[in-house]
Backbone as a printed PyTorch tensor [residue, N CA C, xyz], in Angstrom:
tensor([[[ -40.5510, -107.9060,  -10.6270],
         [ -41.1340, -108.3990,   -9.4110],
         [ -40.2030, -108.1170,   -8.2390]],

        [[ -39.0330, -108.3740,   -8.5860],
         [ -38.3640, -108.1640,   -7.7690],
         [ -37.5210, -106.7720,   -6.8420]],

        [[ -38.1180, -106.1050,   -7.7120],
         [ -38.0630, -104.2300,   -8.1100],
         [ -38.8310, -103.8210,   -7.0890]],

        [[ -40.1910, -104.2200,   -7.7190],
         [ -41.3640, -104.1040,   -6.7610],
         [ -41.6310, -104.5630,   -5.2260]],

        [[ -40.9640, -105.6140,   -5.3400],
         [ -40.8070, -106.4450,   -4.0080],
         [ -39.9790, -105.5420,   -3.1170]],

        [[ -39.2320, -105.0580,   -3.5600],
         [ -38.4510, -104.0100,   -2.6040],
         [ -38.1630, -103.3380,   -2.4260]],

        [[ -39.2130, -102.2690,   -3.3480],
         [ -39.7040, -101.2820,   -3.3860],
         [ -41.0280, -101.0190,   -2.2670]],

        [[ -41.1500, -101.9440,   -1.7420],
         [ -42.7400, -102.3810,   -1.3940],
         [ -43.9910, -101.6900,   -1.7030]],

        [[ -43.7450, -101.9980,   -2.9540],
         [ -44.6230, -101.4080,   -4.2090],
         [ -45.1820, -102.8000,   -4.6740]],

        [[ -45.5870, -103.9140,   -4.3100],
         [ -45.9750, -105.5150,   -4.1120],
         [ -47.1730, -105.4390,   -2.7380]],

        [[ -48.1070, -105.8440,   -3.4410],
         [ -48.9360, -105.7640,   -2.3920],
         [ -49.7700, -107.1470,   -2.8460]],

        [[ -50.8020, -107.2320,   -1.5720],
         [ -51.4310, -108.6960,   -1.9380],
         [ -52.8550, -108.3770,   -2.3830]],

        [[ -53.1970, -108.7330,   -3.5560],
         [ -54.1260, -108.6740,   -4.6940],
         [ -55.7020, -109.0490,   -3.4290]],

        [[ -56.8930, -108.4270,   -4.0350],
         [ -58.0970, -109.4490,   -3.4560],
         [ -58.2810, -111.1800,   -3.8500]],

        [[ -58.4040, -111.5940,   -2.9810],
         [ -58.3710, -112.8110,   -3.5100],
         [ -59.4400, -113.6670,   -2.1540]],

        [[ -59.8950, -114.5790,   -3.5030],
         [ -61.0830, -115.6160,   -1.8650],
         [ -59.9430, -116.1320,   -1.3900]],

        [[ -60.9800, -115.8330,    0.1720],
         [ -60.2840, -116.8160,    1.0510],
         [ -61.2510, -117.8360,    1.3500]],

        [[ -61.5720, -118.6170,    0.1520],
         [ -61.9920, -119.9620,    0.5840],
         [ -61.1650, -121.4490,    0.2620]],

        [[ -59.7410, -120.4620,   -0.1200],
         [ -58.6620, -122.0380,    0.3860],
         [ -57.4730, -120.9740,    0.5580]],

        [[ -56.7200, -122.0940,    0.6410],
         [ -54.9570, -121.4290,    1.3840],
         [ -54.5070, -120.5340,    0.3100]],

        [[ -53.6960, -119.7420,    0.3390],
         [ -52.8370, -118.9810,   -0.7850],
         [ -52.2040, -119.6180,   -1.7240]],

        [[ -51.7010, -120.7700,   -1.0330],
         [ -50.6740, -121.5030,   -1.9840],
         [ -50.7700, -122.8790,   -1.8100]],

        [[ -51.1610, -123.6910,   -2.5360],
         [ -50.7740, -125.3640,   -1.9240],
         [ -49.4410, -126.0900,   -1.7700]],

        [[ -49.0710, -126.6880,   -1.0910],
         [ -47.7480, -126.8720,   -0.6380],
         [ -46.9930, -126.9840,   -1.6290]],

        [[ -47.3440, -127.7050,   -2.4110],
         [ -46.6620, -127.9090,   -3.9090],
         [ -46.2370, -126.2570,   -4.5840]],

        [[ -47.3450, -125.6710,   -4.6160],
         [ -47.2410, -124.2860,   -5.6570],
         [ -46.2880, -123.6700,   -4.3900]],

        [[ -46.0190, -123.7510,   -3.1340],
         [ -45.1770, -122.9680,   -2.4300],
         [ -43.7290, -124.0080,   -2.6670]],

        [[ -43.6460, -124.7330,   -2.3490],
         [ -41.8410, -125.5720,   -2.2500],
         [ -41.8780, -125.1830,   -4.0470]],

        [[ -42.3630, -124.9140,   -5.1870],
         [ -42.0040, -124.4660,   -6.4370],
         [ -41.4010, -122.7030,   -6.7010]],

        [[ -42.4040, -122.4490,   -5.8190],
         [ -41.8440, -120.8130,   -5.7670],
         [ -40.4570, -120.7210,   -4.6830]],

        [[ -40.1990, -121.3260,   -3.7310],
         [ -39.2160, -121.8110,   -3.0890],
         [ -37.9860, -121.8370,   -4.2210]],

        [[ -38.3090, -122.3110,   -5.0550],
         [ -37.3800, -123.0680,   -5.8380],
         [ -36.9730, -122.4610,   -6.6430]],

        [[ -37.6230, -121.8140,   -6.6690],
         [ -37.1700, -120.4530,   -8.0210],
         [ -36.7380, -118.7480,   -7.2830]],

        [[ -37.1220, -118.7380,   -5.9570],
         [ -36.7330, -117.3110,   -5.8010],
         [ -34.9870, -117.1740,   -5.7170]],

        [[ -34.3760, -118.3930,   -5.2620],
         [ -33.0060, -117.9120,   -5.2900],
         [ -32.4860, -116.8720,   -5.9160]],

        [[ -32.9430, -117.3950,   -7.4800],
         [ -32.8700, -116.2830,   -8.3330],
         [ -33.2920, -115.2980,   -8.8490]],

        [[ -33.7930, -114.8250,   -9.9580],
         [ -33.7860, -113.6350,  -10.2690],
         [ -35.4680, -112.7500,   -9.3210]],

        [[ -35.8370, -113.5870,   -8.9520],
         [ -37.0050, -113.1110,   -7.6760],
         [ -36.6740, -113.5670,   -6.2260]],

        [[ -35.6140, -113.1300,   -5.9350],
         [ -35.0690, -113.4590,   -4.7830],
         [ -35.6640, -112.0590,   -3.9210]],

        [[ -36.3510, -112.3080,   -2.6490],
         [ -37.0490, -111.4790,   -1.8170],
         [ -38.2640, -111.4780,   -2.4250]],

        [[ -38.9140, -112.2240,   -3.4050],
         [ -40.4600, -111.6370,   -3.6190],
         [ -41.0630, -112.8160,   -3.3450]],

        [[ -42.1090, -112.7780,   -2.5060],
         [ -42.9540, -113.0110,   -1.8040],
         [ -43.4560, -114.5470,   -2.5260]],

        [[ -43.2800, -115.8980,   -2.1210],
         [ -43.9950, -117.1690,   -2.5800],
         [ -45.1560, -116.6210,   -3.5970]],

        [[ -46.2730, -116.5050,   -2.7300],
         [ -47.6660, -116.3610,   -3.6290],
         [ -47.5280, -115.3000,   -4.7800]],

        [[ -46.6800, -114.1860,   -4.8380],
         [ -46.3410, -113.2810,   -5.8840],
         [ -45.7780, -114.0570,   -6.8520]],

        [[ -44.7680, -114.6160,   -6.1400],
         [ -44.1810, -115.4400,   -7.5340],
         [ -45.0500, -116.6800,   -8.5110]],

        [[ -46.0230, -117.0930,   -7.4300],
         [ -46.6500, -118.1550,   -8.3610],
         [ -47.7860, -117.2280,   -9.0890]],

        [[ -48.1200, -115.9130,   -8.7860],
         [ -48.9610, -115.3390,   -9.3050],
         [ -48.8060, -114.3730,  -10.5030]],

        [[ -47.1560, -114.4950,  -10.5790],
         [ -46.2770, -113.7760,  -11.7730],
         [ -46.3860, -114.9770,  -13.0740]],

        [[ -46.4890, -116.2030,  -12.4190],
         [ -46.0870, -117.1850,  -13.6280],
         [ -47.3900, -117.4840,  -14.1100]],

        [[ -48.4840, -117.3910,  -13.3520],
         [ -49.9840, -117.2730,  -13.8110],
         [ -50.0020, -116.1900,  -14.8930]],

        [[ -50.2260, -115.2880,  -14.3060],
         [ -50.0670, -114.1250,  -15.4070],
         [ -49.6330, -113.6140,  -16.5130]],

        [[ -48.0030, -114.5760,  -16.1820],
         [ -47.1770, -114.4360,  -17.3910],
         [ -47.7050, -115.1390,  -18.4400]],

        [[ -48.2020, -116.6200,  -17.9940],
         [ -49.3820, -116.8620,  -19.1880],
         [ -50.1030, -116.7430,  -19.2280]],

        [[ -51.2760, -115.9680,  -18.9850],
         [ -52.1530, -115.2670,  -18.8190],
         [ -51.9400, -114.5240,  -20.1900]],

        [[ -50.8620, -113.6120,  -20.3100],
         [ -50.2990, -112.4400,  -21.2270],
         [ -50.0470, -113.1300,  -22.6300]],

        [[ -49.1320, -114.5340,  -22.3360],
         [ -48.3510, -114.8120,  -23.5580],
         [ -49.7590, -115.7010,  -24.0690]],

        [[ -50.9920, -116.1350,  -23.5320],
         [ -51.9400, -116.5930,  -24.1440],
         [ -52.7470, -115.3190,  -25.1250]],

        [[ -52.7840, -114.1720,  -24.4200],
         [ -53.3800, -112.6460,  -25.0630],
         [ -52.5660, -112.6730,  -26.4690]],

        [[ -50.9910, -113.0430,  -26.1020],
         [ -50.1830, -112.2850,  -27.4700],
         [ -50.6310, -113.6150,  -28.6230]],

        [[ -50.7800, -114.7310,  -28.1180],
         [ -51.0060, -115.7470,  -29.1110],
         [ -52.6240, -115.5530,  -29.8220]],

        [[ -53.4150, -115.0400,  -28.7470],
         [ -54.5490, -115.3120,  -29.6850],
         [ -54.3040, -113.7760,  -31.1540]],

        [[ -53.9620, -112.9450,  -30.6710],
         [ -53.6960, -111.5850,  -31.3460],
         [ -52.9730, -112.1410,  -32.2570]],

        [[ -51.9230, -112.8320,  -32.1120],
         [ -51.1350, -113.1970,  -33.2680],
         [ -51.4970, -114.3750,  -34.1730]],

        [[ -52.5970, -114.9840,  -33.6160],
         [ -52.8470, -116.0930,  -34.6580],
         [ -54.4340, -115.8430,  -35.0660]],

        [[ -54.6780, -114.8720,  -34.9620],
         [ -56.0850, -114.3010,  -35.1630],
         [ -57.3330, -115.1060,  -34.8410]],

        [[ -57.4140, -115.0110,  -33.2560],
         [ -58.4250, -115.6180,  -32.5670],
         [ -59.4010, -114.5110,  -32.3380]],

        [[ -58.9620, -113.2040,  -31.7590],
         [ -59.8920, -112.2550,  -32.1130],
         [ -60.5190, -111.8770,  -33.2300]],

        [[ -59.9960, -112.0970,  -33.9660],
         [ -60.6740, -111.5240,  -35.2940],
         [ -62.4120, -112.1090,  -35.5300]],

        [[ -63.0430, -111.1800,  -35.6870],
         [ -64.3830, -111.8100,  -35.5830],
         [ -64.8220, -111.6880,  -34.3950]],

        [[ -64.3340, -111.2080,  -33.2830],
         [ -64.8080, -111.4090,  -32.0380],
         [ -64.7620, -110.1630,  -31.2310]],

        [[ -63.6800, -109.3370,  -31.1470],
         [ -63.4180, -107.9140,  -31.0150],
         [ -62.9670, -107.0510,  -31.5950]],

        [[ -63.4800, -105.8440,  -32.0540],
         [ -63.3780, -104.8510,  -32.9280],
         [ -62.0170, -104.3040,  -32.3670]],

        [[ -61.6440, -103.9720,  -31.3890],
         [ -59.8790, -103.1630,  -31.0710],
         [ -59.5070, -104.3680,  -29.9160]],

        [[ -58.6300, -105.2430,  -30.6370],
         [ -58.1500, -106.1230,  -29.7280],
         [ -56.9390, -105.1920,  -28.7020]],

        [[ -56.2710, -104.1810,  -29.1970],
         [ -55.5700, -103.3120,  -28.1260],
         [ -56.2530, -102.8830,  -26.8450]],

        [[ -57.2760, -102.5160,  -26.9260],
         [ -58.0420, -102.5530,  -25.8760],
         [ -57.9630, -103.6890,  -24.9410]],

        [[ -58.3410, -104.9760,  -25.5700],
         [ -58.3540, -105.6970,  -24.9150],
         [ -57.3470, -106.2370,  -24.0720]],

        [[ -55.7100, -106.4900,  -24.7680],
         [ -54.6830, -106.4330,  -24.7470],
         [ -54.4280, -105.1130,  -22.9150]],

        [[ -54.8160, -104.3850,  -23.6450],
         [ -54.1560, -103.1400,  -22.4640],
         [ -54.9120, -103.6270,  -20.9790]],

        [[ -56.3580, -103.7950,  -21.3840],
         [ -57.0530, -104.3160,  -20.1710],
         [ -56.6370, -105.5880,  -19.7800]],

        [[ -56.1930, -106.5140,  -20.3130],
         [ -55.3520, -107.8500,  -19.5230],
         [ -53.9880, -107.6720,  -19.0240]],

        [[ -53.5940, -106.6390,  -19.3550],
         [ -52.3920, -106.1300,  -18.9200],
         [ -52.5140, -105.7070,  -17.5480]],

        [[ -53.7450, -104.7720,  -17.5440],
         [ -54.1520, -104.0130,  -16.1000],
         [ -54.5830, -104.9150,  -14.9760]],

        [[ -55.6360, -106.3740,  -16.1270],
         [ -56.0370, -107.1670,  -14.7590],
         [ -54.8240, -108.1040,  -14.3490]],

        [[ -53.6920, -108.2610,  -15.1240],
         [ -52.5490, -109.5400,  -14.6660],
         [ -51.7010, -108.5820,  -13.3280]],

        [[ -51.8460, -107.5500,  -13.6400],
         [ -50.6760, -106.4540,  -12.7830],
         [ -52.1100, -106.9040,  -11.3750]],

        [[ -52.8270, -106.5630,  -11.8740],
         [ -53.7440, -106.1480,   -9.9950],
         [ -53.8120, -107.7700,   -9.4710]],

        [[ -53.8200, -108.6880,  -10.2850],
         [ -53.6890, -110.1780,   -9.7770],
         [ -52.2020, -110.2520,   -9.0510]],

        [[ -51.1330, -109.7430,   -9.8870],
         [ -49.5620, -109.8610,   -9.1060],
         [ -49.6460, -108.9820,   -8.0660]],

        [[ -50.4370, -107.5780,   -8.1880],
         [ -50.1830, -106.9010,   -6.8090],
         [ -49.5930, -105.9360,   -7.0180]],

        [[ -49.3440, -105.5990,   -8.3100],
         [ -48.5260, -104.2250,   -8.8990],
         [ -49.7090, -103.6000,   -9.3250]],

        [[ -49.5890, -102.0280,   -8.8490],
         [ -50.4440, -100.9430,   -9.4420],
         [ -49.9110, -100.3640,  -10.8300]],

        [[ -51.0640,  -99.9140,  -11.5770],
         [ -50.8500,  -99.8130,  -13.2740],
         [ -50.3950,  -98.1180,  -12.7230]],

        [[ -49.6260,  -97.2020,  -13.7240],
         [ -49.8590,  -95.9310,  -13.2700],
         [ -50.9880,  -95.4830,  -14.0200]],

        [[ -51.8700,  -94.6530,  -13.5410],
         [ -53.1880,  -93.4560,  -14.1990],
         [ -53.1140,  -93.7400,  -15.4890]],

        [[ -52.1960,  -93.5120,  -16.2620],
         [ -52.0050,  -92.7850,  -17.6640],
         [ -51.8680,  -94.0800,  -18.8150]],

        [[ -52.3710,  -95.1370,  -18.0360],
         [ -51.8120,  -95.8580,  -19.5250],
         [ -53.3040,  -96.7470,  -19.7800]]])
């Protein structure tokens, strides 16, 4: 994120605007955490990295405890495509090829 952030390769995802970006709370939390290792990346990126991040580690749990099974024939697929939609939610572009 933080690569990206200053790279300005971080951009801001579509998103409704039928409330604020961040509620005060989800901003003084991202506050709180950029000191470190996301230091320069953007409040709403950061709360939208920790969304995502479970977002992902919920994907690896159902794969690993066989929640797909019975439900989708190539869970990699599926896997690769939550990968693609957590990146366009943070604001990072996937490259072409994957």
């Amino acid at each position: 994120m933080r690569d990206a952030a200053s790279a300005g390769a971080l951009h801001n995802p579509f998103l409704p605007t039928c409330a604020p970006l961040l509620s005060a709370r989800a901003a003084a939390e991202a506050q709180r955490l950029s000191p470190g290792a996301l230091q320069g990346v953007p409040d709403d990126a950061i709360i939208r990295a920790l969304v995502a991040w479970s977002q992902l580690f919920g994907s690896v749990s159902f794969e690993l405890f066989g929640h797909f099974v019975g439900v989708v024939e190539n869970a990699g697929a599926i896997f690769d495509q939550a990968v693609t939609e957590v990146c366009a939610f943070i604001g990072i572009s996937m490259p072409e090829d994957l």
